[in-house]
mmCIF file of the N, C-alpha and C atoms, coordinates in Angstrom:
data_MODEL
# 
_entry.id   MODEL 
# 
loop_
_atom_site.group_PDB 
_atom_site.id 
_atom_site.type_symbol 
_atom_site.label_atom_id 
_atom_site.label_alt_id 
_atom_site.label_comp_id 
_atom_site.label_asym_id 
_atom_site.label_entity_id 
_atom_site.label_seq_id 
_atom_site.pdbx_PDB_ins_code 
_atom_site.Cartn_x 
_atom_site.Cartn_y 
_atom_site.Cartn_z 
_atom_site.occupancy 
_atom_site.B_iso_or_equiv 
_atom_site.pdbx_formal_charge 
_atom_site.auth_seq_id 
_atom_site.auth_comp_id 
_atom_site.auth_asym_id 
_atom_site.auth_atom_id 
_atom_site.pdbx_PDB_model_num 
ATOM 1   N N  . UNK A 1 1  ? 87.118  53.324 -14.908 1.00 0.00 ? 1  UNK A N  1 
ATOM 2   C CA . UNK A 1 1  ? 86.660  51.943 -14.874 1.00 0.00 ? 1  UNK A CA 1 
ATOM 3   C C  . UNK A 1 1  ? 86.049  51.584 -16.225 1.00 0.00 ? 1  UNK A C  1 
ATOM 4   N N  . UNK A 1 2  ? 86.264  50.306 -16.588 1.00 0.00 ? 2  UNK A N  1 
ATOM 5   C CA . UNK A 1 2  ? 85.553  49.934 -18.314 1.00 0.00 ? 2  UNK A CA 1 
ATOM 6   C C  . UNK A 1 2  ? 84.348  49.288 -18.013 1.00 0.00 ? 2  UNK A C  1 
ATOM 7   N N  . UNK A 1 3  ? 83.632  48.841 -18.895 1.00 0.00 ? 3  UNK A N  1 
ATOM 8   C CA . UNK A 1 3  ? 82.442  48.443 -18.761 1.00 0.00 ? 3  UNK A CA 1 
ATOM 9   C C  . UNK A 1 3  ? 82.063  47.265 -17.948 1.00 0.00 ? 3  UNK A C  1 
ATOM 10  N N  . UNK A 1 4  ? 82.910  46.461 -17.948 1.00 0.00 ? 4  UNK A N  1 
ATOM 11  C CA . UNK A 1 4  ? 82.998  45.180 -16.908 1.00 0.00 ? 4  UNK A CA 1 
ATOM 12  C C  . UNK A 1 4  ? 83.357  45.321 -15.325 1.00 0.00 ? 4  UNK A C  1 
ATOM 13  N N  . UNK A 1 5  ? 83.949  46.384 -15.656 1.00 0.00 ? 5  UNK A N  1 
ATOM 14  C CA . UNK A 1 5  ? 83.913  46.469 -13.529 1.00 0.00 ? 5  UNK A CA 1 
ATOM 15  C C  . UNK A 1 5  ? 82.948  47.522 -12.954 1.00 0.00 ? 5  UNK A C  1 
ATOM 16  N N  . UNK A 1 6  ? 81.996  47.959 -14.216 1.00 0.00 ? 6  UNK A N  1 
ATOM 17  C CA . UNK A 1 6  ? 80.765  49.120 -13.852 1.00 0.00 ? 6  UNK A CA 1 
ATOM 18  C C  . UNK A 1 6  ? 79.828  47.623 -13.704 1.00 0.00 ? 6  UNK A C  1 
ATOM 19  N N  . UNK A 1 7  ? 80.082  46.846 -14.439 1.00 0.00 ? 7  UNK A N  1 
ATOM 20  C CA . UNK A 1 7  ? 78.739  45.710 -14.491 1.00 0.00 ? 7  UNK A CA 1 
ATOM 21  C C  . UNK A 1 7  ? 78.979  44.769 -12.894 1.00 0.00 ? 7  UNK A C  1 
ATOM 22  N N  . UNK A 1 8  ? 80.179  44.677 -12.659 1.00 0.00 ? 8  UNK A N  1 
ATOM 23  C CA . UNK A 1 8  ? 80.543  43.886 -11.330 1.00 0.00 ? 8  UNK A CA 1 
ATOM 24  C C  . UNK A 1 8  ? 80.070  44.983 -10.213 1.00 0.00 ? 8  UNK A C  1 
ATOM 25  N N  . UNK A 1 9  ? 80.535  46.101 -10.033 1.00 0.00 ? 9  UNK A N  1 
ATOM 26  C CA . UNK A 1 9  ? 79.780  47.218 -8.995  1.00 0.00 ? 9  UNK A CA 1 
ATOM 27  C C  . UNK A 1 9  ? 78.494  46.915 -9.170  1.00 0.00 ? 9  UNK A C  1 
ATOM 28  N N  . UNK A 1 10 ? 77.842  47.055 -10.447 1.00 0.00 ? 10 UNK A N  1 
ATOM 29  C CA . UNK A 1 10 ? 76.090  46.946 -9.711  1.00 0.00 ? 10 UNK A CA 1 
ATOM 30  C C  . UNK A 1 10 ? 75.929  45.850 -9.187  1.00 0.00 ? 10 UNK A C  1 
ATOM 31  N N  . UNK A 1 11 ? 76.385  44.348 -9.976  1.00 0.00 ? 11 UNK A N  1 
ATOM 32  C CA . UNK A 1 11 ? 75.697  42.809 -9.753  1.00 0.00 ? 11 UNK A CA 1 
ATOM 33  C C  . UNK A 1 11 ? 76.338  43.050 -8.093  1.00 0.00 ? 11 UNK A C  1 
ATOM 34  N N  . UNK A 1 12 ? 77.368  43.689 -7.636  1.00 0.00 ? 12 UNK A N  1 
ATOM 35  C CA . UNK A 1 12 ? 77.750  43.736 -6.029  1.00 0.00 ? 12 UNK A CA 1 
ATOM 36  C C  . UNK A 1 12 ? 76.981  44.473 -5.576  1.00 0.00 ? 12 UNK A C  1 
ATOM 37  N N  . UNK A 1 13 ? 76.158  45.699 -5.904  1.00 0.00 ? 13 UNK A N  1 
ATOM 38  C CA . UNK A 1 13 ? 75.067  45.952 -4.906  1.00 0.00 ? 13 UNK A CA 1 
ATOM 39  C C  . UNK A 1 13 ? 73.448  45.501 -5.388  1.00 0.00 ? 13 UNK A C  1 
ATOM 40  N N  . UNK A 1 14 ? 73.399  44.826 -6.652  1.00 0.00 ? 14 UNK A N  1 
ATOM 41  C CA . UNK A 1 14 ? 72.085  44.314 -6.744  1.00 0.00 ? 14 UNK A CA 1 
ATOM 42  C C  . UNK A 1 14 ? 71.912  42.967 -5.481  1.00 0.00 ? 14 UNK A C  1 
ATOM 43  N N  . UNK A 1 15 ? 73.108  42.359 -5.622  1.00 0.00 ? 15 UNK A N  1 
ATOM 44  C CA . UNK A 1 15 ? 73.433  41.023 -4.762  1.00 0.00 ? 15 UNK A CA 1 
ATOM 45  C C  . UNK A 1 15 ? 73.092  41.555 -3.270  1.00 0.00 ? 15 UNK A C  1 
ATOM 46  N N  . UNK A 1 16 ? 73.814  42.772 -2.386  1.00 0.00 ? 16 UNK A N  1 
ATOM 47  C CA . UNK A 1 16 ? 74.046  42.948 -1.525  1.00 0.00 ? 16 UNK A CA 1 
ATOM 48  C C  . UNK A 1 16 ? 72.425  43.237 -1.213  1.00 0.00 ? 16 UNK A C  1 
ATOM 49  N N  . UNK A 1 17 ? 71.554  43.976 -2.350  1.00 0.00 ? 17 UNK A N  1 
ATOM 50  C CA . UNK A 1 17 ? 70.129  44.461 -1.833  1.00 0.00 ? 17 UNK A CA 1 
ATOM 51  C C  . UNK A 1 17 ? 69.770  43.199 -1.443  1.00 0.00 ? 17 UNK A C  1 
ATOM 52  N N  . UNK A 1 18 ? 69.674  42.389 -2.199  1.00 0.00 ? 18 UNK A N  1 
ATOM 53  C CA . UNK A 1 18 ? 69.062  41.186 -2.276  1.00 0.00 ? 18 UNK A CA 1 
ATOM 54  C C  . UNK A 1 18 ? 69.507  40.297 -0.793  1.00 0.00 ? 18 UNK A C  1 
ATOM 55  N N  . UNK A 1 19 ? 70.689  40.229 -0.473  1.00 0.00 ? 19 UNK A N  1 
ATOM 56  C CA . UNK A 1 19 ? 70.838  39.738 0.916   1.00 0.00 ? 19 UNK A CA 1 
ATOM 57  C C  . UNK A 1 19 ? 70.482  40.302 1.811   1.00 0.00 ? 19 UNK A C  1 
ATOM 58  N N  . UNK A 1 20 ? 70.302  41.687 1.949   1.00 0.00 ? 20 UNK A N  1 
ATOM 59  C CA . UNK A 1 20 ? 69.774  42.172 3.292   1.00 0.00 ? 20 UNK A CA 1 
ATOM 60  C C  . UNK A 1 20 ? 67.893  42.364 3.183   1.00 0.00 ? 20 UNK A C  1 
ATOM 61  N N  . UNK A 1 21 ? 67.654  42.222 1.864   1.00 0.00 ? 21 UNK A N  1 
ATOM 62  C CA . UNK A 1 21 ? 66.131  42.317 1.672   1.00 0.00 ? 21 UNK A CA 1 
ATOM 63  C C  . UNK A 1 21 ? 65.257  40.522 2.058   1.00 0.00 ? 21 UNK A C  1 
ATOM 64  N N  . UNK A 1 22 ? 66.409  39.392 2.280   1.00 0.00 ? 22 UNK A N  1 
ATOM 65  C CA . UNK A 1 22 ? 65.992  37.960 2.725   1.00 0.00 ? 22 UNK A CA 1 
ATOM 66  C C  . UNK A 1 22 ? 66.479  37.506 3.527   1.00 0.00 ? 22 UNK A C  1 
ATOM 67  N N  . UNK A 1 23 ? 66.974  38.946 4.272   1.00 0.00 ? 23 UNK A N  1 
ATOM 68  C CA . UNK A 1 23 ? 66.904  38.557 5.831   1.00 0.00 ? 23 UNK A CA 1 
ATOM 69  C C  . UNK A 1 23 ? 66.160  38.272 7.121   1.00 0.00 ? 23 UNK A C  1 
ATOM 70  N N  . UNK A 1 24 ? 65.970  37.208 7.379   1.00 0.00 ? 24 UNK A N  1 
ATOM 71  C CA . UNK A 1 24 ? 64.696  36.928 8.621   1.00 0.00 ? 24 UNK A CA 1 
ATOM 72  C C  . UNK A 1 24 ? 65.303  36.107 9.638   1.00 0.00 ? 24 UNK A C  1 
ATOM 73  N N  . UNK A 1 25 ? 64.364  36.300 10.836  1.00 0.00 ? 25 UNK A N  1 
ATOM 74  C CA . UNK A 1 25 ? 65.192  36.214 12.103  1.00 0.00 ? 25 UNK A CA 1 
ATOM 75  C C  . UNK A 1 25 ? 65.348  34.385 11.698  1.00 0.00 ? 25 UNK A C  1 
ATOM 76  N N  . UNK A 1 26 ? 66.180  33.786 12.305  1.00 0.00 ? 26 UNK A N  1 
ATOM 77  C CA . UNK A 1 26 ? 65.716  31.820 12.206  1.00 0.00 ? 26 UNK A CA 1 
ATOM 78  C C  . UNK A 1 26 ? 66.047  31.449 10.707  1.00 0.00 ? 26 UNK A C  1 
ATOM 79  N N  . UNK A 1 27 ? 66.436  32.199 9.445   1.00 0.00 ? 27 UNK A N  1 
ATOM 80  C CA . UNK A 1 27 ? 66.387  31.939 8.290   1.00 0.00 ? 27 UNK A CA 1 
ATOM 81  C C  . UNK A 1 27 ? 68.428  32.064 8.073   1.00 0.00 ? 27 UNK A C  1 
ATOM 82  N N  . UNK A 1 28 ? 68.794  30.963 7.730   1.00 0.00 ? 28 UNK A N  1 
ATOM 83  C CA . UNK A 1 28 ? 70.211  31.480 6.670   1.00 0.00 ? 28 UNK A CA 1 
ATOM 84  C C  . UNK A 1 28 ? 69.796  31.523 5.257   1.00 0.00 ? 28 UNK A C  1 
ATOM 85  N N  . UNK A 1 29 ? 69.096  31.853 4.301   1.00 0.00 ? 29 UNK A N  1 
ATOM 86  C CA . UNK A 1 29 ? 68.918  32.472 3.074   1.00 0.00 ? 29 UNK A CA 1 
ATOM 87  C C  . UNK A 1 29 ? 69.582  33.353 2.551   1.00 0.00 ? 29 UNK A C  1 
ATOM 88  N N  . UNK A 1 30 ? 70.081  34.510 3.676   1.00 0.00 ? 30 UNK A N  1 
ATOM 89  C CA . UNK A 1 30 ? 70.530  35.404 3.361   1.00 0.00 ? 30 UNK A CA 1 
ATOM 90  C C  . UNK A 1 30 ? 72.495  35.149 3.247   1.00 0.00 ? 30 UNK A C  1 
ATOM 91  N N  . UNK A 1 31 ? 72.709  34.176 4.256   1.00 0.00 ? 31 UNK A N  1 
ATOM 92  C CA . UNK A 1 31 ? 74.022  33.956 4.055   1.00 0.00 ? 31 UNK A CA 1 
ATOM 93  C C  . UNK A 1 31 ? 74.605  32.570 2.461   1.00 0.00 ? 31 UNK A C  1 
ATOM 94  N N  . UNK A 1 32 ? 73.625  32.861 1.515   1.00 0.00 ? 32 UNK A N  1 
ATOM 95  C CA . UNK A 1 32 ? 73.854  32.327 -0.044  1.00 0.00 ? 32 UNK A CA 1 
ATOM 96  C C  . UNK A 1 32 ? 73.692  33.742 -0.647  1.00 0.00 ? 32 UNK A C  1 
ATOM 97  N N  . UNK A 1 33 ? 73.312  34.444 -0.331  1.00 0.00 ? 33 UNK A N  1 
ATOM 98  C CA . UNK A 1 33 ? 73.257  35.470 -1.304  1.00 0.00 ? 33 UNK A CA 1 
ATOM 99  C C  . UNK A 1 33 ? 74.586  36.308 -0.929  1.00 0.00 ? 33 UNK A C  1 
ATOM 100 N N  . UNK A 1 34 ? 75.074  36.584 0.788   1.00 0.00 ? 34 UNK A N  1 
ATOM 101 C CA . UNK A 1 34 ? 76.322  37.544 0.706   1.00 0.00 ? 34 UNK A CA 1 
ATOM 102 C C  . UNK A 1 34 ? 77.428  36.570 0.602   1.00 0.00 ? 34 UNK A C  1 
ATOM 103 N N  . UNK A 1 35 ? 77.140  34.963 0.415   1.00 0.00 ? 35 UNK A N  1 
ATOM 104 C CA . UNK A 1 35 ? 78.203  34.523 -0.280  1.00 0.00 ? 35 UNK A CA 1 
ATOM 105 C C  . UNK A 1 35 ? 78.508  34.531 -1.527  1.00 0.00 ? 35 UNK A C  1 
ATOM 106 N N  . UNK A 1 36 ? 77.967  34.989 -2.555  1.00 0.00 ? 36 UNK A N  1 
ATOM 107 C CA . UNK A 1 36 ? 77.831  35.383 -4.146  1.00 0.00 ? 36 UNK A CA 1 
ATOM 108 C C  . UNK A 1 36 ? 78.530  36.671 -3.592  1.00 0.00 ? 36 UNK A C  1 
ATOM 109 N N  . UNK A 1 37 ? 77.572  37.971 -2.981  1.00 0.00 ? 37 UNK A N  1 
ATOM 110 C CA . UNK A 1 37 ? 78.609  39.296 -2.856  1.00 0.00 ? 37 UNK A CA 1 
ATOM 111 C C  . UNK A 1 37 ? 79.715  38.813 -2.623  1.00 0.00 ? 37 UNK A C  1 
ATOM 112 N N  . UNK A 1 38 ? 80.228  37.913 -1.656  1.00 0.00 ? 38 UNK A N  1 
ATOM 113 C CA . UNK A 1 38 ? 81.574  38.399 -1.536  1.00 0.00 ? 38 UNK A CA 1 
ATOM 114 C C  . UNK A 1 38 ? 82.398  37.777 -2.142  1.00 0.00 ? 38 UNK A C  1 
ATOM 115 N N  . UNK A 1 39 ? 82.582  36.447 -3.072  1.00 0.00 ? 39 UNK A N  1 
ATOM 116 C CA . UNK A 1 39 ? 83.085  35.821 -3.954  1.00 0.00 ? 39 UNK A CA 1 
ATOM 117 C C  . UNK A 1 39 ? 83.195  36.971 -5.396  1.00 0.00 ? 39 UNK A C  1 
ATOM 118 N N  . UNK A 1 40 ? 82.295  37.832 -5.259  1.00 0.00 ? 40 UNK A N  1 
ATOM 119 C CA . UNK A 1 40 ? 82.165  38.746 -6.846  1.00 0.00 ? 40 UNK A CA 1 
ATOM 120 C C  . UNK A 1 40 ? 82.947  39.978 -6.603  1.00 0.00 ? 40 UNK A C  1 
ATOM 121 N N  . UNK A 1 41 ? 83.199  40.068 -5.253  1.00 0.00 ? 41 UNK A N  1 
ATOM 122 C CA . UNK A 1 41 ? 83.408  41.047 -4.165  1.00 0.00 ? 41 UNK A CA 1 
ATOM 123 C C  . UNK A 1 41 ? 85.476  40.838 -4.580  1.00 0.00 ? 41 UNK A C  1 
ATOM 124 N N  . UNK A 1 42 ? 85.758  39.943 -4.415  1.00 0.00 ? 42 UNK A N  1 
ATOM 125 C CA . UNK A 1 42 ? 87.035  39.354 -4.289  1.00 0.00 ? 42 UNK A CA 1 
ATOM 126 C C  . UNK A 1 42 ? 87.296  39.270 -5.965  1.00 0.00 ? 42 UNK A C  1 
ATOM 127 N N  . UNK A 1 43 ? 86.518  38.491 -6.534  1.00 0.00 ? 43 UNK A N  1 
ATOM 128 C CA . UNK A 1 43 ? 86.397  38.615 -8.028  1.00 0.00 ? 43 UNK A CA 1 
ATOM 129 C C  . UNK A 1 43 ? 87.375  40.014 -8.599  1.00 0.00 ? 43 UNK A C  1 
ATOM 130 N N  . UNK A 1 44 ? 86.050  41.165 -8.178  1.00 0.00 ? 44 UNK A N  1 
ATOM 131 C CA . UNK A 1 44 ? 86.478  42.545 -8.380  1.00 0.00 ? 44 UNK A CA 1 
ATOM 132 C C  . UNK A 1 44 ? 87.612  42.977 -8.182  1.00 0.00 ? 44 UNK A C  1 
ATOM 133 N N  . UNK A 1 45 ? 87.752  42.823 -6.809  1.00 0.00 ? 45 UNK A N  1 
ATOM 134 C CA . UNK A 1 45 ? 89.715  43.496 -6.545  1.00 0.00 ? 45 UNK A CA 1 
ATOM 135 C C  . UNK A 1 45 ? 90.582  42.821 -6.523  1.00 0.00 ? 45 UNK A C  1 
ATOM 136 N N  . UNK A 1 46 ? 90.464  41.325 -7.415  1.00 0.00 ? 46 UNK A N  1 
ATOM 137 C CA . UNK A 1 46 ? 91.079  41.205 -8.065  1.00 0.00 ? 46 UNK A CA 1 
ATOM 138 C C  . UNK A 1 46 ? 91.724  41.251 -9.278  1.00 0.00 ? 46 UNK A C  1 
ATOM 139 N N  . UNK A 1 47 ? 90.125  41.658 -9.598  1.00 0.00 ? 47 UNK A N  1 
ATOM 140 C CA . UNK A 1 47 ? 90.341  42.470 -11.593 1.00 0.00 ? 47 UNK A CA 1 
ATOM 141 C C  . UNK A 1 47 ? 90.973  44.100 -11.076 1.00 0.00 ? 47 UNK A C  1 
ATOM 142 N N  . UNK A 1 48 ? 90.940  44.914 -9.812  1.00 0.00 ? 48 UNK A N  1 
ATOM 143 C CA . UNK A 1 48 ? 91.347  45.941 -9.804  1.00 0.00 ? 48 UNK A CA 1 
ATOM 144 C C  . UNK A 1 48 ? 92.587  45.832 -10.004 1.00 0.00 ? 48 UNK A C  1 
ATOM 145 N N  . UNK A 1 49 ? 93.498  45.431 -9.122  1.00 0.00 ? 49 UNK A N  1 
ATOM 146 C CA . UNK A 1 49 ? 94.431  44.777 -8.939  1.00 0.00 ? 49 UNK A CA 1 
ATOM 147 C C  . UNK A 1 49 ? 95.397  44.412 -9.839  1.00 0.00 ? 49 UNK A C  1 
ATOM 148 N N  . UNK A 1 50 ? 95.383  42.816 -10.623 1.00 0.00 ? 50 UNK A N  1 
ATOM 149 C CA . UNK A 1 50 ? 96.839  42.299 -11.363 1.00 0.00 ? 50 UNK A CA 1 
ATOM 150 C C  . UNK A 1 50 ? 95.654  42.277 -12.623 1.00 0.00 ? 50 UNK A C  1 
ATOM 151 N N  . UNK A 1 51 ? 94.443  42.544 -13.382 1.00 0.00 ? 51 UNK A N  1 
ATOM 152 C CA . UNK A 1 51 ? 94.512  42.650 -14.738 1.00 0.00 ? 51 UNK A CA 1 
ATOM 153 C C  . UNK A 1 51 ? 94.881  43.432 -15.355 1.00 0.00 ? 51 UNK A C  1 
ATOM 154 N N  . UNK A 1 52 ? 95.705  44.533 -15.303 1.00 0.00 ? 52 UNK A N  1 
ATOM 155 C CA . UNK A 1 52 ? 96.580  45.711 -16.007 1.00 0.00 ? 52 UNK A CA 1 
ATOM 156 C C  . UNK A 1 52 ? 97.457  45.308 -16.766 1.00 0.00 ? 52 UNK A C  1 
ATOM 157 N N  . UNK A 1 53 ? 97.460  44.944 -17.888 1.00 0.00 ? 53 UNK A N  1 
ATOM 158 C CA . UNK A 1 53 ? 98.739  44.689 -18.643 1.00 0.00 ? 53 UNK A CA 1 
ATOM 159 C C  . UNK A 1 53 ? 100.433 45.139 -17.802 1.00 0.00 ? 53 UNK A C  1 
ATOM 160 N N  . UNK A 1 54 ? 100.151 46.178 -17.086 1.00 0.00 ? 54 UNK A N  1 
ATOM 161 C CA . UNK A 1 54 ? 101.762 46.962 -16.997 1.00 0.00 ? 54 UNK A CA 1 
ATOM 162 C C  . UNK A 1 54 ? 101.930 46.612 -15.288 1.00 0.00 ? 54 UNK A C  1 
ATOM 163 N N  . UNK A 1 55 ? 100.838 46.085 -14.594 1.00 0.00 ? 55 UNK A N  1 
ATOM 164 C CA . UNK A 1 55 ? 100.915 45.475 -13.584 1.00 0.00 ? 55 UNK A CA 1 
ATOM 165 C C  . UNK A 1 55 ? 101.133 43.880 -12.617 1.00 0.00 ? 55 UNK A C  1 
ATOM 166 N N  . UNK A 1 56 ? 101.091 43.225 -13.892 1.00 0.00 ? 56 UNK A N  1 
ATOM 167 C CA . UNK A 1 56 ? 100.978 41.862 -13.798 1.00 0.00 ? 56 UNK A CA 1 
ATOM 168 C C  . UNK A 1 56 ? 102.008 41.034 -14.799 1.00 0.00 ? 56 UNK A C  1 
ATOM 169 N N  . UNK A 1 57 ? 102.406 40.475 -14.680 1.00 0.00 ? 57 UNK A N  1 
ATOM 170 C CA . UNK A 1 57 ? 103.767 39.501 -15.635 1.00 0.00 ? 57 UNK A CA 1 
ATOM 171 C C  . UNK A 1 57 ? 103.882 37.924 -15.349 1.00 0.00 ? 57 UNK A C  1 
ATOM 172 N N  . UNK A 1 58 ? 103.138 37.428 -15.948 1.00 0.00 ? 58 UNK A N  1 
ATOM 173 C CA . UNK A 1 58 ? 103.161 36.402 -15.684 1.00 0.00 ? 58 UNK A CA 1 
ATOM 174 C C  . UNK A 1 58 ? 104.550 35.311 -16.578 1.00 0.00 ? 58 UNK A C  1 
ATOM 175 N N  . UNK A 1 59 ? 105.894 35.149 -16.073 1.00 0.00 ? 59 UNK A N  1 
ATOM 176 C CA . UNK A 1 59 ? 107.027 34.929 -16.483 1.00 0.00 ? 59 UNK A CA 1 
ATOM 177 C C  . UNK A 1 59 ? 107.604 33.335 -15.596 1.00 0.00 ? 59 UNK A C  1 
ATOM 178 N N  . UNK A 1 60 ? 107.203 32.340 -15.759 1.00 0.00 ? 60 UNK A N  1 
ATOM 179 C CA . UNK A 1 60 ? 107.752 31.627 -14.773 1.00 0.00 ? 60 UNK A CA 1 
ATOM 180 C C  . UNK A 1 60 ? 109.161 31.387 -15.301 1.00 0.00 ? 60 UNK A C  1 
ATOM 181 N N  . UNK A 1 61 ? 110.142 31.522 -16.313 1.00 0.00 ? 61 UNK A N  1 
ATOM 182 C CA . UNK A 1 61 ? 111.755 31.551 -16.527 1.00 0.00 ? 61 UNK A CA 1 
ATOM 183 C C  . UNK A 1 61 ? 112.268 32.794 -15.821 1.00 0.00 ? 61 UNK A C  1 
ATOM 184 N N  . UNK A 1 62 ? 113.157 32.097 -14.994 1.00 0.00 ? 62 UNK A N  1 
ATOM 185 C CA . UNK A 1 62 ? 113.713 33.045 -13.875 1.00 0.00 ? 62 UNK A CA 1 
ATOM 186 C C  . UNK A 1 62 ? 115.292 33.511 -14.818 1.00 0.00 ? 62 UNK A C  1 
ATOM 187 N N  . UNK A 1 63 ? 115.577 33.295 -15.647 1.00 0.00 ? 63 UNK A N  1 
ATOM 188 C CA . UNK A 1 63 ? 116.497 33.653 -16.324 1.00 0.00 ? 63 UNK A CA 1 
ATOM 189 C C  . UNK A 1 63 ? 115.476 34.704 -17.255 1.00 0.00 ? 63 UNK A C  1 
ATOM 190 N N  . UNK A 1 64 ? 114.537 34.817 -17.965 1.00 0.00 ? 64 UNK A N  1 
ATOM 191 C CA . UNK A 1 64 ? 114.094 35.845 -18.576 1.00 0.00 ? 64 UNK A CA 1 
ATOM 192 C C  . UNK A 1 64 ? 113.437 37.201 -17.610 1.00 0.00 ? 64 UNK A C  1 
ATOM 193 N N  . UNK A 1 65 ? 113.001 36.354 -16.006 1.00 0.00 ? 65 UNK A N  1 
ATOM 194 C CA . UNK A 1 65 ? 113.087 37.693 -15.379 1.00 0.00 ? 65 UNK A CA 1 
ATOM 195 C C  . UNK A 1 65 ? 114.377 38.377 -15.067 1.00 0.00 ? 65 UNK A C  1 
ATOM 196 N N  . UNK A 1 66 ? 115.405 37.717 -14.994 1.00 0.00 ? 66 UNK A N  1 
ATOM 197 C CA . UNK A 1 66 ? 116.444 38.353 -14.335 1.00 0.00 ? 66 UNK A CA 1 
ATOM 198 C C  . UNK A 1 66 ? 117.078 39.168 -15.675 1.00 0.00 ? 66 UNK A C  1 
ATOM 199 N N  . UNK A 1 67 ? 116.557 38.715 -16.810 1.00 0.00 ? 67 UNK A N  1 
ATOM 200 C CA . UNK A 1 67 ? 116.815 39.879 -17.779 1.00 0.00 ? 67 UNK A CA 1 
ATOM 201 C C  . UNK A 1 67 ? 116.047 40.900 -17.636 1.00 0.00 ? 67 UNK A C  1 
ATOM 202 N N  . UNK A 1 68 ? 115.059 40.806 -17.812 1.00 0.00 ? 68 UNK A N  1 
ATOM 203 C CA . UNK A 1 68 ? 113.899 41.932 -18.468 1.00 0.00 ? 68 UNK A CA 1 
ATOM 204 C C  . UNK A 1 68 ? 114.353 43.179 -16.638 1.00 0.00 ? 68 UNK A C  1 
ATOM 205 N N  . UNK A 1 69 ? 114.858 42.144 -15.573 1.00 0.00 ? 69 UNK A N  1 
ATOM 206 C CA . UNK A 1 69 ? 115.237 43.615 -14.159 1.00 0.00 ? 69 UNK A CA 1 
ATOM 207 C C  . UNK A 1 69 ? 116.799 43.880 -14.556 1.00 0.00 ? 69 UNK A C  1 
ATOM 208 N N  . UNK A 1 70 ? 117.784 43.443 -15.074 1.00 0.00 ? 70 UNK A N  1 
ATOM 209 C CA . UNK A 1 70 ? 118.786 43.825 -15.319 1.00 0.00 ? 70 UNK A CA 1 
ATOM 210 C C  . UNK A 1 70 ? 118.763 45.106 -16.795 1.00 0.00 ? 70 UNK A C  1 
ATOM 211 N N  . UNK A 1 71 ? 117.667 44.610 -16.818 1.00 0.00 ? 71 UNK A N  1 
ATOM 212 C CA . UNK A 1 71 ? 117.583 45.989 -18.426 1.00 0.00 ? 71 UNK A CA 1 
ATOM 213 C C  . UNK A 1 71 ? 116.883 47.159 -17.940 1.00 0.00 ? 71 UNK A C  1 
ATOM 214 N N  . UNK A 1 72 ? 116.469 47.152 -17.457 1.00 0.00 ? 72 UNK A N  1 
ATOM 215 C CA . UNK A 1 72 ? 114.901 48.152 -16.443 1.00 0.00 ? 72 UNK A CA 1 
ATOM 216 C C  . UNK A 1 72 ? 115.753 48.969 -15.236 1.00 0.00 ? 72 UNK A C  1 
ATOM 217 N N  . UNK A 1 73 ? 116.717 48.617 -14.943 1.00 0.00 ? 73 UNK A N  1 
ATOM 218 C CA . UNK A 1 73 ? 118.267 49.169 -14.310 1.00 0.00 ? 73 UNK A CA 1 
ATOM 219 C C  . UNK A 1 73 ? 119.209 49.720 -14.679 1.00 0.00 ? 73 UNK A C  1 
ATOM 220 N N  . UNK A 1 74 ? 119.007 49.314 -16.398 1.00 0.00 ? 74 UNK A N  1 
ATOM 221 C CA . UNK A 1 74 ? 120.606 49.972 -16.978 1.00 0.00 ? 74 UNK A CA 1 
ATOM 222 C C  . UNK A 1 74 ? 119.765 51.171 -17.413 1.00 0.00 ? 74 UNK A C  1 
# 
């Protein structure tokens, strides 16, 4: 992992302390804070996910994809 998804793991459990530490019975307080976790939460696996250079292709000419899979075949 690089330095930016070590910094998103903590701000996801500094966040998560923080929602279960302003939890009280009669209070939603706590449901603004695990809405930050889980927006940062989604954030994350989505940086796990398609930011990989060799995982993600963003190509909308369907004639240059149908090259770049006809070459990746031969």
């Amino acid at each position: 992992m690089i330095l930016r998804q070590k910094l998103q793991v903590m701000l996801i459990l500094l966040l998560t302390f923080f929602a279960f530490a302003s939890y009280s019975q009669g209070t939603t307080g706590w449901l603004q804070w695990l809405t930050a976790v889980l927006l940062i939460t989604f954030m994350f696996v989505f940086d796990i996910m398609f930011t990989n250079e060799h995982n993600f292709i963003f190509d909308p000419d369907a004639e240059n994809w149908r090259r770049k899979m006809e070459a990746a075949r031969a």
